[in-house]
C-alpha positions in Angstrom: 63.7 48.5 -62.3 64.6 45.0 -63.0 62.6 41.8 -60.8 64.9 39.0 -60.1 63.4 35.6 -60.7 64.1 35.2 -57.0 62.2 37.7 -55.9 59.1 36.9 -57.7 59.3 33.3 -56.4 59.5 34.6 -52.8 56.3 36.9 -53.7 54.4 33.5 -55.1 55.3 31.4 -52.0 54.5 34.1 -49.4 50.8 34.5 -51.4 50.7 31.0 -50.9 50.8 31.1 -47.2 48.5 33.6 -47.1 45.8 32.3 -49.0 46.1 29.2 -47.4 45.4 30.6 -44.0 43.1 33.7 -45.4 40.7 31.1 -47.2 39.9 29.2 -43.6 38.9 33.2 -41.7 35.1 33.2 -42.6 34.9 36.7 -42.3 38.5 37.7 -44.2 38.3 35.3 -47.4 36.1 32.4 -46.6 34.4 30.1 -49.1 31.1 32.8 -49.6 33.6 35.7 -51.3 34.5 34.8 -55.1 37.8 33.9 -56.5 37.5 37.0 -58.1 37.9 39.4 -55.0 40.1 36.5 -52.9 43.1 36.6 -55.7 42.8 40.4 -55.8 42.8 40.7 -51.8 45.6 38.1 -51.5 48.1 39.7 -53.7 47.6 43.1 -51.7 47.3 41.2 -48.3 51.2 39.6 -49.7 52.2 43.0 -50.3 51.3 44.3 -47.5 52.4 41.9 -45.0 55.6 40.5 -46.3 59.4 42.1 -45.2 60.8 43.5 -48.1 64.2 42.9 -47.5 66.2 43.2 -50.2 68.0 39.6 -51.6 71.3 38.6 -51.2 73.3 39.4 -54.2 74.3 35.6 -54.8 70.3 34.5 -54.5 70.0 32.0 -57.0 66.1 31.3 -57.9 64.8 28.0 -56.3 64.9 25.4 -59.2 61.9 23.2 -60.3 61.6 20.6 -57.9 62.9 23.0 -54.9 60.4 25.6 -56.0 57.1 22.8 -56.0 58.4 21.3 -52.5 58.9 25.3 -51.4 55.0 25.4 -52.7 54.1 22.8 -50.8 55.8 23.7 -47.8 54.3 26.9 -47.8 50.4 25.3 -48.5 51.0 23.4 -45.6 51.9 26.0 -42.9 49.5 28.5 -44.4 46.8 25.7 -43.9 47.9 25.0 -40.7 47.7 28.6 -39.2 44.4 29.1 -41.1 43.0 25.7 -39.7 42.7 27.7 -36.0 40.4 30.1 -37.4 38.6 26.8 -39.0 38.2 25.2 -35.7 36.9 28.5 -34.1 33.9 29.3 -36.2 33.4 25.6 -36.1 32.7 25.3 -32.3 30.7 28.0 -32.1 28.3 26.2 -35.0 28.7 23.7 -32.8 27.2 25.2 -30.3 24.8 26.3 -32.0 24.3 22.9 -33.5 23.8 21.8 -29.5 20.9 24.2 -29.0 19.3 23.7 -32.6 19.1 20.1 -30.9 17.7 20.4 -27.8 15.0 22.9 -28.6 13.8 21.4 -31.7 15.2 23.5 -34.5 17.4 20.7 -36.3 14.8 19.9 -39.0 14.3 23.1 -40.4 17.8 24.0 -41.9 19.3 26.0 -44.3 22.8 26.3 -46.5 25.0 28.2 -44.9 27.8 29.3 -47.5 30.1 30.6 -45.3 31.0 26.5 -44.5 29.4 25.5 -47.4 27.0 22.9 -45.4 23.2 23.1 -43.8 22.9 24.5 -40.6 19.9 25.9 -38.3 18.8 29.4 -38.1 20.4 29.1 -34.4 23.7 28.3 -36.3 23.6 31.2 -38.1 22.5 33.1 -35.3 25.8 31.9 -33.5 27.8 32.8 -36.7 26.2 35.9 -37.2 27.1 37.2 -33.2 30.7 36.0 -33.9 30.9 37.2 -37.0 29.6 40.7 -35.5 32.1 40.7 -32.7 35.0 39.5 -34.8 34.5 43.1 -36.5 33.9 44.9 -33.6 37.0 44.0 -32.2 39.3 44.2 -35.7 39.9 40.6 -35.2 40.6 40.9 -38.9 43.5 43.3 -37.9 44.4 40.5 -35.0 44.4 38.0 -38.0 46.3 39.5 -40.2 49.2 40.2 -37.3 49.4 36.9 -36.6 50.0 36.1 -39.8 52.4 39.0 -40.3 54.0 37.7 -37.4 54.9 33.7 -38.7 56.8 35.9 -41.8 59.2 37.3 -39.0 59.6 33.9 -37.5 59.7 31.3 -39.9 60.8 33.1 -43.2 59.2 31.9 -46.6 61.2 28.9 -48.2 62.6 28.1 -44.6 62.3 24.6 -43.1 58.8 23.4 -41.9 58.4 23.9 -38.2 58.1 20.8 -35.5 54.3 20.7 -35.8 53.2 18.9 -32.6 49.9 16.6 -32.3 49.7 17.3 -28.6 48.8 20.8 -29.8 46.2 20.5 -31.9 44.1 18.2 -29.9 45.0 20.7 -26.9 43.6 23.5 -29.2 40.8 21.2 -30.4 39.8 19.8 -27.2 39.5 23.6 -25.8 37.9 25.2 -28.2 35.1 22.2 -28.8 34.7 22.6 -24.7 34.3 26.2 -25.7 31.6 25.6 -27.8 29.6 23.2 -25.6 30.3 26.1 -23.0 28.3 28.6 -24.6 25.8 25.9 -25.7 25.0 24.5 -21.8 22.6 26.9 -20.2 19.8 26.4 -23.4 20.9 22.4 -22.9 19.9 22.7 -19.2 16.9 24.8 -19.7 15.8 22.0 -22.8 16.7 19.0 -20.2 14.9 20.7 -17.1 11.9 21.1 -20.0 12.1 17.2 -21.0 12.5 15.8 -17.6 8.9 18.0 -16.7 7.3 16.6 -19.5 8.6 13.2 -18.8 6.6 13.6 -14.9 3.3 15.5 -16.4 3.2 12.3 -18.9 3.8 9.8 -15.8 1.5 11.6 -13.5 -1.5 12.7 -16.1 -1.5 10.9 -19.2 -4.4 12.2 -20.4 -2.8 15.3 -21.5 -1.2 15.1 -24.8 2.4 15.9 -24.0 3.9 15.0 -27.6 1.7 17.7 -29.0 2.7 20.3 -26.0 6.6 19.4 -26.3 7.3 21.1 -29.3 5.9 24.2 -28.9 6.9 24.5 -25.2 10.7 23.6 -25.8 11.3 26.6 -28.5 9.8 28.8 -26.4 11.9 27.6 -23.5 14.9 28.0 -25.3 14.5 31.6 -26.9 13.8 32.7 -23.3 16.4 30.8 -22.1 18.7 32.2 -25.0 17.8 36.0 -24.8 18.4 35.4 -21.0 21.8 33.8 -21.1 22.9 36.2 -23.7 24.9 38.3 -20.9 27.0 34.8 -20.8 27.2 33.6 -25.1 28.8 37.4 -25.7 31.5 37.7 -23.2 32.5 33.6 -24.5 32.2 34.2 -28.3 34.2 37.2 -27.4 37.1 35.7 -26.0 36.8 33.2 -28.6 37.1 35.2 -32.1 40.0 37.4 -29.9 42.3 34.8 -29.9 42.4 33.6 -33.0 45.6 35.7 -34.1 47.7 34.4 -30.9 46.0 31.1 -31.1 47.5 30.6 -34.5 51.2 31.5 -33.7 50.6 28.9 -30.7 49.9 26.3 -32.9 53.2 26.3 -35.1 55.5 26.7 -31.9 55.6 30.3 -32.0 
């Protein structure tokens, strides 16, 4: 069987999509699985999702320059449908960030390699529900249709779609609302929590509310938190279930 030089440069551009967006899904390829199981999984992810539709007869292989701006094309839009599944996981650390705040858990962090930064153990606790649901529901599955789904739509080595701004702060603006969603009944409990203190200091100032704050607050807020958990589950839910569709929305799909 002989491999036209076409045909391999299709197979290297549609791996470049998809490693592009695959990189950005925490749980698919993020930035905690080695290079050495990404490469692998994107070459069978490429082989997997791409239509194999045999070439024309006439395809001519892309030349030099056509082939690097093909590349770059290809970079871009995979980047650009990954960046959704970015912007996901990062609202619900941000939510998490929100509670590590309010009840007093932002000084002790760890690294968290999944986003290669420090977080709190309530950010990973966040991450880890997500993560947990994600796979529950075969959002991977969801993922990997979507992206299945831009090859059908906007062929590899096609012109760039009209990327629209409006879009991505819609999609930004709902998904950071999102997060602050899941975050606001532990930020109520923690206000309600500093607004007592505040009175008890005003009203009897002999009793040593700086050393009865700390300990009060996190216990506040894991009750709160194991209390509100009927709420955070159905939200992340509907979060992590959308991040297939959500990335078709965002290139005008």
């Amino acid at each position: 069987m002989i491999i036209a030089l076409a045909q391999v440069q299709m197979f290297i551009l549609a791996f470049t999509r998809i490693m592009a967006a695959a990189v950005q899904v925490p749980v698919l390829a993020g930035r905690a699985i080695p290079n050495r199981v990404r490469v692998p999984l994107g070459i069978l992810l490429t082989m997997l999702l791409i239509p194999w539709t045999p070439l024309a007869a006439e395809a001519e292989p892309l030349g030099l320059l056509g082939f690097g701006a093909a590349l770059a094309r290809e970079f871009v839009l995979g980047w650009a449908i990954g960046f959704v599944a970015t912007l996901t996981f990062g609202a619900i650390q941000t939510a998490g960030e929100y509670v590590s705040t309010g009840g007093g858990f932002a000084a002790g962090r760890v690294m968290n390699p999944a986003f290669d930064s420090a977080s709190t153990a309530l950010d990973q606790l966040y991450l880890i529900l997500a993560s947990l649901i994600f796979l529950t529901l075969n959002g991977h599955h969801l993922v990997l249709l979507g992206l299945a789904g831009t090859f059908r739509a906007l062929p590899v080595a096609g012109p760039l779609p009209t990327f629209s701004l409006e879009r991505l702060l819609m999609l930004s603006q709902s998904l950071l609302t999102a997060g602050l969603t899941l975050a606001l009944p532990v930020l109520a409990a923690s206000l309600m929590a500093d607004l007592t203190l505040g009175l008890l200091a005003r009203v009897a100032p002999q009793i040593q509310v700086f050393f009865l704050e700390g300990p009060l607050k996190v216990a506040i807020v894991m009750v709160t938190l194991i209390a509100s958990l009927g709420v955070i589950v159905p939200g992340l839910t509907v979060l992590v279930r959308d991040i297939g569709p959500r990335m078709q929305w965002l290139v005008g799909m």
